[in-house]
C-alpha positions in Angstrom: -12.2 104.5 136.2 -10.5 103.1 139.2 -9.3 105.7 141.7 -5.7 104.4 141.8 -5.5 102.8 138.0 -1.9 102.7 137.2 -0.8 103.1 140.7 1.9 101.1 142.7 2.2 101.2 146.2 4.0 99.6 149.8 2.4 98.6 152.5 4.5 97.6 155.3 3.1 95.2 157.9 1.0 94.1 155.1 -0.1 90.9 156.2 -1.8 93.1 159.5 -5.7 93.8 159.8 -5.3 97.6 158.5 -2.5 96.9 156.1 -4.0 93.8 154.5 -7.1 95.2 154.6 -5.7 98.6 152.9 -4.1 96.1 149.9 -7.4 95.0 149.0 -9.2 98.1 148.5 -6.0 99.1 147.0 -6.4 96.7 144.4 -9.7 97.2 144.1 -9.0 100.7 143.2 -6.7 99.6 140.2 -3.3 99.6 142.0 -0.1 97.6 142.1 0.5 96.4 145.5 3.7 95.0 147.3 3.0 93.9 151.2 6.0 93.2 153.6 6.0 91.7 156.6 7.4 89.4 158.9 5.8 86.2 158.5 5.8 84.6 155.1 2.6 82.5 155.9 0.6 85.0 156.8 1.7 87.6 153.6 1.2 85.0 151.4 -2.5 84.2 152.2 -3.2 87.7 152.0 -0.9 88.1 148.6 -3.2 85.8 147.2 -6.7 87.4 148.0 -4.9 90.5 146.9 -3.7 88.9 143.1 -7.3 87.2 142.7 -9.0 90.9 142.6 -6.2 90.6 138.8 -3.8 93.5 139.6 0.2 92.7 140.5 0.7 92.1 144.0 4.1 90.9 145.3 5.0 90.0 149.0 7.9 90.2 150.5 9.4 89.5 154.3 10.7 92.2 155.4 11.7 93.6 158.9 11.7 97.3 158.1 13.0 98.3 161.4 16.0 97.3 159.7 17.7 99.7 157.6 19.4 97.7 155.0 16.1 95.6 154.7 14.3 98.3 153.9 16.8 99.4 151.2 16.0 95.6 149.6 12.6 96.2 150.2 12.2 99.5 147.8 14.7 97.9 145.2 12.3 95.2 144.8 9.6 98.1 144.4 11.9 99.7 141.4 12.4 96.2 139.8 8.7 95.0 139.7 6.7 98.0 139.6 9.3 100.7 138.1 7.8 103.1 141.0 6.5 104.3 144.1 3.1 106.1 144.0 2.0 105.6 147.3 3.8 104.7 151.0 1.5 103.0 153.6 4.0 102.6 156.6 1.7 100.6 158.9 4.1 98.2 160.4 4.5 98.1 164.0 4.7 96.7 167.4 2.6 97.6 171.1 2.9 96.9 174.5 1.6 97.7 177.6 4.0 98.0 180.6 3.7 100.8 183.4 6.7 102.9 183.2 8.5 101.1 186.8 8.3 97.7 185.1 9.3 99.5 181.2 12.6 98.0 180.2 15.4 99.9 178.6 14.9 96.8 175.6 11.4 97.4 175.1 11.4 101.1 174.8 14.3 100.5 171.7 12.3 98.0 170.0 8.6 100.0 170.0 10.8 102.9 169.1 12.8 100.7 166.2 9.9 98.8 164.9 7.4 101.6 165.1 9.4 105.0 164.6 12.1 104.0 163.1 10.8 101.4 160.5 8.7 104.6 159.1 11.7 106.9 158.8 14.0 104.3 156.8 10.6 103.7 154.1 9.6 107.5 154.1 13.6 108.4 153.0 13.6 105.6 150.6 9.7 106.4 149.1 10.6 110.4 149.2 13.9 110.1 147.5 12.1 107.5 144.3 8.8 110.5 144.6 11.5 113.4 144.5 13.4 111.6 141.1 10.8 111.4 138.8 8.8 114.7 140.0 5.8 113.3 139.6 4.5 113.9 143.3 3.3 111.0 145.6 1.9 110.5 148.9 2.8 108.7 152.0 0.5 107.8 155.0 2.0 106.8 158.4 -0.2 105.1 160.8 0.1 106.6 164.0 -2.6 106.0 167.2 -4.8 107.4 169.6 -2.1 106.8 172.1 0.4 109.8 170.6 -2.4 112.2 171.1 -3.6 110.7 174.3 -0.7 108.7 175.4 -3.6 106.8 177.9 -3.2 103.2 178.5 -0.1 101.6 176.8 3.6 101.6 177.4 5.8 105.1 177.4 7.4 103.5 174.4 4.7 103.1 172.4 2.9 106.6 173.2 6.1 108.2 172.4 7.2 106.5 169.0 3.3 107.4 167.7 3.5 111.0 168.8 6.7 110.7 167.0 5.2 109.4 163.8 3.0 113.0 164.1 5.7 115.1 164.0 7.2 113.0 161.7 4.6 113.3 159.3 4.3 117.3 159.7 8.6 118.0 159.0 8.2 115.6 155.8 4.6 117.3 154.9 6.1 120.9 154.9 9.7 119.6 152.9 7.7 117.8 150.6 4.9 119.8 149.8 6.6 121.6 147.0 7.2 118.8 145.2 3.4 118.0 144.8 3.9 115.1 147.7 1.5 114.9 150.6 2.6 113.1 153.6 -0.4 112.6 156.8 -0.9 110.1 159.2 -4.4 108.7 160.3 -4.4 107.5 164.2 -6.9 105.3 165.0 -8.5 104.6 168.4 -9.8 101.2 170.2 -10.2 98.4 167.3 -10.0 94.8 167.9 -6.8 94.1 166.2 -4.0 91.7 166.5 -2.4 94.4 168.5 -5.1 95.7 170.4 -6.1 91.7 171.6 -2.3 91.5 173.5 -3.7 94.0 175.7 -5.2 92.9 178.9 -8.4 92.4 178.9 -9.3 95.0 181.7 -7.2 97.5 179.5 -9.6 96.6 176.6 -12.5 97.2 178.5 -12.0 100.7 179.9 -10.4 101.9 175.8 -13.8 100.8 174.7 -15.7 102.5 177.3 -14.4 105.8 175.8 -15.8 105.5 172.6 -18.8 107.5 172.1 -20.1 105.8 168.8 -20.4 102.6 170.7 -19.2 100.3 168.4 -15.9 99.1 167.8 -14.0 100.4 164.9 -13.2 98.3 162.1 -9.9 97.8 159.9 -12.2 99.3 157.2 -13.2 102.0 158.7 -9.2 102.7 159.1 -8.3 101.8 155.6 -11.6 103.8 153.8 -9.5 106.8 155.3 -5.9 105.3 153.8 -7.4 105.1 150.5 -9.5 108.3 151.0 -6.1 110.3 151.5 -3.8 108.3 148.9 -6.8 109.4 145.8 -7.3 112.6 144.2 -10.1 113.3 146.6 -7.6 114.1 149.3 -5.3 115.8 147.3 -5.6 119.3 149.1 -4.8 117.1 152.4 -1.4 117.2 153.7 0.5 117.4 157.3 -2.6 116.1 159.0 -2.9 113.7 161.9 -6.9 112.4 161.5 -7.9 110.8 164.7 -10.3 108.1 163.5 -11.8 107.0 166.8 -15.6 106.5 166.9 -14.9 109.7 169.6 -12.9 108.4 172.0 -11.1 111.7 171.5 -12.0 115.0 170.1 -8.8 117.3 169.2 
């Protein structure tokens, strides 16, 4: 049997390389998906690779660094799916600025889109996983850079080391509840995000990696779907660096 059969879940920034990637094996895996994101075009190319695999998928714009958005967002959850089994919060924004030249702007939208956006879903998914009792799990995606906090903006090192200890307060409330709450943090892979950097940036991340290859959005979302089954259910308040070695801690 599928290892998420009858399972719904949210992915935010679903229409991204680990998020979209995430939905299909996902729906490979026998769940219910519904992607947000901010750019209808792209969520609905990758709502309809999702659908042809012949579970539900629904996408949905959505900025969740927006409180009330995020409200609509899970209400949509409730209407088509009746549940939330399983949070990906994997939205989020980078940029690389040394901290002379970091604006007062930029450090509140990393730390809205990336810190906050996680906080509004993780209330919304733990309140719905709380109600019916039924446990749940919720994975944030955090980054090599809130362990490290080498090579990108203060912003963005600080809102993922925030998404760690974000993870670990809502791991240890949870837990009781049978609800398991981790973050993976992934190191150099060629994503959307990670091509905005400068290309000299790119180079020396890479050159850390001891594996010498680059990472892949599977290899990221083999470990989301790893920790949302019942393989990883004994796996909670974890931050798994996934980072072909780039660093060891």
């Amino acid at each position: 049997m599928p290892r998420l059969e009858g399972k719904s879940a949210i992915i935010t920034g679903g229409n991204g390389g680990f998020g979209s990637k995430t939905a299909l094996l996902f729906a490979q895996e026998g769940a219910d998906v519904l992607i947000c994101g901010r750019n209808e075009e792209t969520l609905e190319e990758v709502r309809g690779k999702v659908a042809a695999i012949g579970h539900k998928t629904v996408a949905m714009r959505c900025d969740v660094s927006k409180e009330e958005e995020v409200k609509r967002l899970f209400e949509a959850a409730d209407r088509e799916f009746g549940k939330v089994d399983i949070l990906v919060n994997n939205a989020g924004l980078s940029r690389n600025c040394p901290i002379q030249e970091h604006s007062t702007k930029v450090w509140h939208e990393l730390m809205s889109a990336n810190l906050d956006s996680a906080f509004y879903c993780c209330r919304e998914a733990a309140a719905r996983m709380l109600e019916r009792k039924e446990g749940g799990v919720i994975v944030n995606i955090g980054s090599i850079a809130g362990m490290t906090g080498r090579d990108v903006s203060a912003a963005y090192a600080a809102s993922k080391a925030g998404i760690v200890g974000l993870t670990r307060c809502l791991a240890t409330q949870l837990a009781p509840s049978g609800i398991r709450v981790n973050a993976v943090c992934p190191g150099p892979i060629p994503t959307a995000v990670f091509r905005d950097f400068p290309k000299d940036v790119q180079e020396k991340l890479m050159g850390t990696v001891k594996l010498n290859r680059w990472g892949s959005t599977a290899d990221v979302a083999n470990l989301i779907l790893f920790l949302s089954t019942e393989e990883g259910s004994w796996i909670t308040g974890e931050a798994i660096n996934i980072n072909g070695g780039a660093f060891m801690g």
